[in-house]
N, C-alpha and C positions, 0 to 999 in steps of 0.2 A: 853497808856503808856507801855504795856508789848507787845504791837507787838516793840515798839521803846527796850528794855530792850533785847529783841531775838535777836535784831539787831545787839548789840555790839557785838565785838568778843572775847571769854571768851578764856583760858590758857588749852589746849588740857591738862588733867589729864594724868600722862603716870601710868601703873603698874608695880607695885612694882616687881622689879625680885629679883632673888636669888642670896642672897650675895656671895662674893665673894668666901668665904672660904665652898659654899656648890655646887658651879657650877658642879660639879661632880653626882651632886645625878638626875640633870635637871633640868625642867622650872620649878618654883613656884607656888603648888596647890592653885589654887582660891577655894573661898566657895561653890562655883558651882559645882565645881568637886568632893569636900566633899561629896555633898549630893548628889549624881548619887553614889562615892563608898558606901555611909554609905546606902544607899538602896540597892543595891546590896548586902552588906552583911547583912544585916536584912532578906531579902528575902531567902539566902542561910540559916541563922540560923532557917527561921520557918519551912523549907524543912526539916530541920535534926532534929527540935522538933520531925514534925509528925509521919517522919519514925521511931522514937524511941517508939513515941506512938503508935504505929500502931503494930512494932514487939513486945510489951512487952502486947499485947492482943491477939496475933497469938497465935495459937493452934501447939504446937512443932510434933504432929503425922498429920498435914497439908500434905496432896500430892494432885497436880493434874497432869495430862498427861502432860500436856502444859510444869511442870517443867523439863521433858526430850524430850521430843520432841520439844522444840524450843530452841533457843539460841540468847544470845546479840548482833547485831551488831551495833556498836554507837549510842549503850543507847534507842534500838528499838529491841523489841522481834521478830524475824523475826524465823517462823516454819521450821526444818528441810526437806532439800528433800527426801522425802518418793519413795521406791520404789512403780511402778506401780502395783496398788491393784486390775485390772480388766484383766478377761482374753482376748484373742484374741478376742472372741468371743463378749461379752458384748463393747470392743471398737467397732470391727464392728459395733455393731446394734448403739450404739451412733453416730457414724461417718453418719449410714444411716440417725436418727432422724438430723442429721444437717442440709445433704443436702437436708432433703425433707423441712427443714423449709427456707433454701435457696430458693427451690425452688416455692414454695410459695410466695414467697417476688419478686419472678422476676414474676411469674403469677398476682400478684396484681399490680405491677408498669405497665407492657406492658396492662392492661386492662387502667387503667389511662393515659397510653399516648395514645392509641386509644379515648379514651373520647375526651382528649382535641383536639387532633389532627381532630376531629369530629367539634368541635367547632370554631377553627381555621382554615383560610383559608390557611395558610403557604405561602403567595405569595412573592415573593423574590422582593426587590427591582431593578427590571433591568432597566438600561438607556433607556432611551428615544430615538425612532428613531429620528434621523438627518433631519431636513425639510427644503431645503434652499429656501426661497422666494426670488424671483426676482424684484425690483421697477425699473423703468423708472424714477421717478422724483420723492421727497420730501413729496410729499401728498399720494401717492401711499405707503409710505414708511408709515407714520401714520395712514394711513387706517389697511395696514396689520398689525400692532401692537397695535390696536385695537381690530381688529377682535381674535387675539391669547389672551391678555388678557379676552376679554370676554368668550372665549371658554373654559379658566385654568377657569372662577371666576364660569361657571357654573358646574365644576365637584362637585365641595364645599366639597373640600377637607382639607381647612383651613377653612372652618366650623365648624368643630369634635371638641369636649368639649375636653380639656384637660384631665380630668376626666377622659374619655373613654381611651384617649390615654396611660395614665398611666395603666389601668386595661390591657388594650393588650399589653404592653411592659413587665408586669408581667407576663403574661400566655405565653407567648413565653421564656421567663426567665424561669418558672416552668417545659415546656415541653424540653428543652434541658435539664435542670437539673436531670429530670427524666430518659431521655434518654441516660445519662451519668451513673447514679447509677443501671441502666439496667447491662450497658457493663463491671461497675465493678464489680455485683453478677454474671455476665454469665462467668467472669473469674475467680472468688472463685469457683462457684460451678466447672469448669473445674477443676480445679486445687484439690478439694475435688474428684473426681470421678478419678482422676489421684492417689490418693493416694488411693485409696478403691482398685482398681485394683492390683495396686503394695504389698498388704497386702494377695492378694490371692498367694494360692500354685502355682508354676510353676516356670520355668526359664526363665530368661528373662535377657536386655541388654539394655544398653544405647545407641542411635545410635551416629556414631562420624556424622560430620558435611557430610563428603563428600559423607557420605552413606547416607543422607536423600536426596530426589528427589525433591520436596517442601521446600527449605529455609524457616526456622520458628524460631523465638526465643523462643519458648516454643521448651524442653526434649522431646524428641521421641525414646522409648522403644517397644522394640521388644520383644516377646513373643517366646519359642521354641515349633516349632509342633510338637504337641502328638495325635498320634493316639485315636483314641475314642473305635475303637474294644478291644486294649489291655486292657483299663479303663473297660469296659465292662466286658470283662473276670475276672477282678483281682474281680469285684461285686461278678460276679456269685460265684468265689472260696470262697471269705468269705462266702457268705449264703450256697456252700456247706458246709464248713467247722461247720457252726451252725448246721446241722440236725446230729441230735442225739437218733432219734425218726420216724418209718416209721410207717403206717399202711397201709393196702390192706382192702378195702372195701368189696371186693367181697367174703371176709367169711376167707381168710387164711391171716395171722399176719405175717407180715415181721419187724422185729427189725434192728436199726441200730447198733448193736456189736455183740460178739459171742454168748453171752445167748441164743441161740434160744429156747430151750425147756419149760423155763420157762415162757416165754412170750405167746408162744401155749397153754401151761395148763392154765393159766389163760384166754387167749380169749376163748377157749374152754368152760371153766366152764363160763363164761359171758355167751355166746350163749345158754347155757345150759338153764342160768337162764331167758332168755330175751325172753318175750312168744312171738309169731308169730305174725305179723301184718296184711297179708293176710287171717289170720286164719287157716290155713293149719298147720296140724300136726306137731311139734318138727323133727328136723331130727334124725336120727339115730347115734351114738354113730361112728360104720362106716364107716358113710357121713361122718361125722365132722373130721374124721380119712384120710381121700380121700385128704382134703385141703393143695393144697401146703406150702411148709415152706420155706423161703431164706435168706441169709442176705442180706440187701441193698449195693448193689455200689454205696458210694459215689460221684463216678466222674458222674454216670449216671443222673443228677437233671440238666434239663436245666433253660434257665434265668427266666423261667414261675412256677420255682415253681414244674413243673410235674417230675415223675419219669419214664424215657424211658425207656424201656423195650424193648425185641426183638419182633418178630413177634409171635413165638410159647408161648411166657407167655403171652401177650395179649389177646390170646386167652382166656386161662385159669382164668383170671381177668377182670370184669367187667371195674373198675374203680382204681386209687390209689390215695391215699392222702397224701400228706407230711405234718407230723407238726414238726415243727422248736422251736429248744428249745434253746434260748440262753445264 
């Protein structure tokens, strides 16, 4: 009886719209629609419970960094951009930890696709030479296509387990994959080793198109040539510029400023006090009177550190030693 009671056709309910005199305000809130708004604002009032709880337990001498250094943007704390807090230098050596870890990751993928490519035969499918047989009559015709059937059913190549064939359709899938993620760190790390360059001192340019030789869509920068002798000389003038300080081995004191005298009564009185290593007698007041005195020529210190000297004070000196006071 109640499949027969389904049957009849019952008076489509219509709903209730909004009288006449309120069509102005829109369509007529169903109960449904109540309780979607009246949740929505319950939800909004326990929001605004909490935070009232929350601030009336706050500690009014409250700071942390975060309240100045970040800010709002749609209702999401996002941290202010901070100028760069690392020197030149510290970015270099990070830039270098990148690429060595780049490079790294291209030295372990090419050892893995040598593996697989070890494992795999890589044989390409090429077509089949063309064989055209000749019949003279019908049986002739069924014999040859006989004999080509038998000769495809003993390669037993439609033997192979599907199984197998899934596992090799994978490793052929893993080894291009790898050898794609190859060519994409080998163009990071270029492009890292392009930027490490460009951070060093020198001048340099961007080449326009018609001055590269090699069409390339990769930036090609030129470098301006600098002598290496000049670079060398500007070394050598700072470390002259550091000696501030000479000594002469060979018993007589050369200073690097105009004090000479002082610096002589003091080696003096040293040698005085310094008993003889050969054992041989003290020298004579004299002797130690005889020892040349100079200032140093600064421009005289070649790239080695020694101090040139002519031919006739050579004589007169053993040996000279520079010490460098910076």
């Amino acid at each position: 009886m109640s499949s027969l009671r389904n049957a009849i056709q019952r008076r489509a309910h219509k709903e209730r719209p909004q009288p006449e005199s309120r069509k102005k305000f829109g369509l007529l809130e169903k109960h449904k629609d109540y309780i979607v708004r009246a949740k929505a604002f319950h939800q909004k009032e326990e929001t605004i419970r909490k935070l009232k709880e929350k601030a009336s337990f706050r500690n009014p001498d409250e700071f942390y960094f975060k309240m100045i250094n970040s800010k709002t943007v749609d209702g999401i704390h996002r941290p202010k951009p901070e100028a760069n807090k690392y020197t030149e230098e510290e970015l270099m050596l990070l830039k270098t930890k990148d690429m060595g870890y780049i490079l790294q990751g291209i030295q372990s993928e090419k050892k893995k696709i040598e593996k697989l490519s070890s494992m795999l035969h890589e044989l390409d499918n090429k077509r089949p030479n063309k064989h055209v047989y000749f019949a003279e009559d019908r049986e002739e015709v069924k014999e040859i296509q006989s004999r080509i059937e038998q000769k495809s059913s003993s390669l037993g190549l439609d033997n192979i387990p599907s199984r197998i064939k899934r596992k090799t359709a994978s490793s052929y899938r893993e080894l291009e994959e790898r050898k794609q993620r190859v060519q994409k760190l080998e163009k990071l790390y270029a492009d890292m080793a392009l930027q490490k360059e460009l951070k060093k001192p020198g001048r340099k340019r961007k080449l326009r198109e018609d001055e590269i030789e090699n069409q390339t869509s990769r930036p090609v920068y030129k470098w301006r040539a600098q002598r290496k002798r000049k670079k060398k000389k500007r070394e050598i003038q700072d470390r002259v510029d550091g000696v501030e300080e000479a000594r002469v081995v060979g018993g007589a004191t050369v200073l690097g400023g105009d004090d000479v005298g002082d610096g002589a009564e003091a080696a003096a009185a040293e040698e005085e006090r310094r008993p003889s290593r050969t054992g041989a007698p003290p020298q004579s007041p004299a002797h130690r009177r005889s020892n040349r005195r100079f200032v140093v020529d600064l421009q005289a210190v070649n790239a080695g550190g020694n101090l040139l000297l002519s031919r006739s004070k050579k004589q007169q000196f053993s040996s000279v030693e520079i010490n460098v006071i910076q």
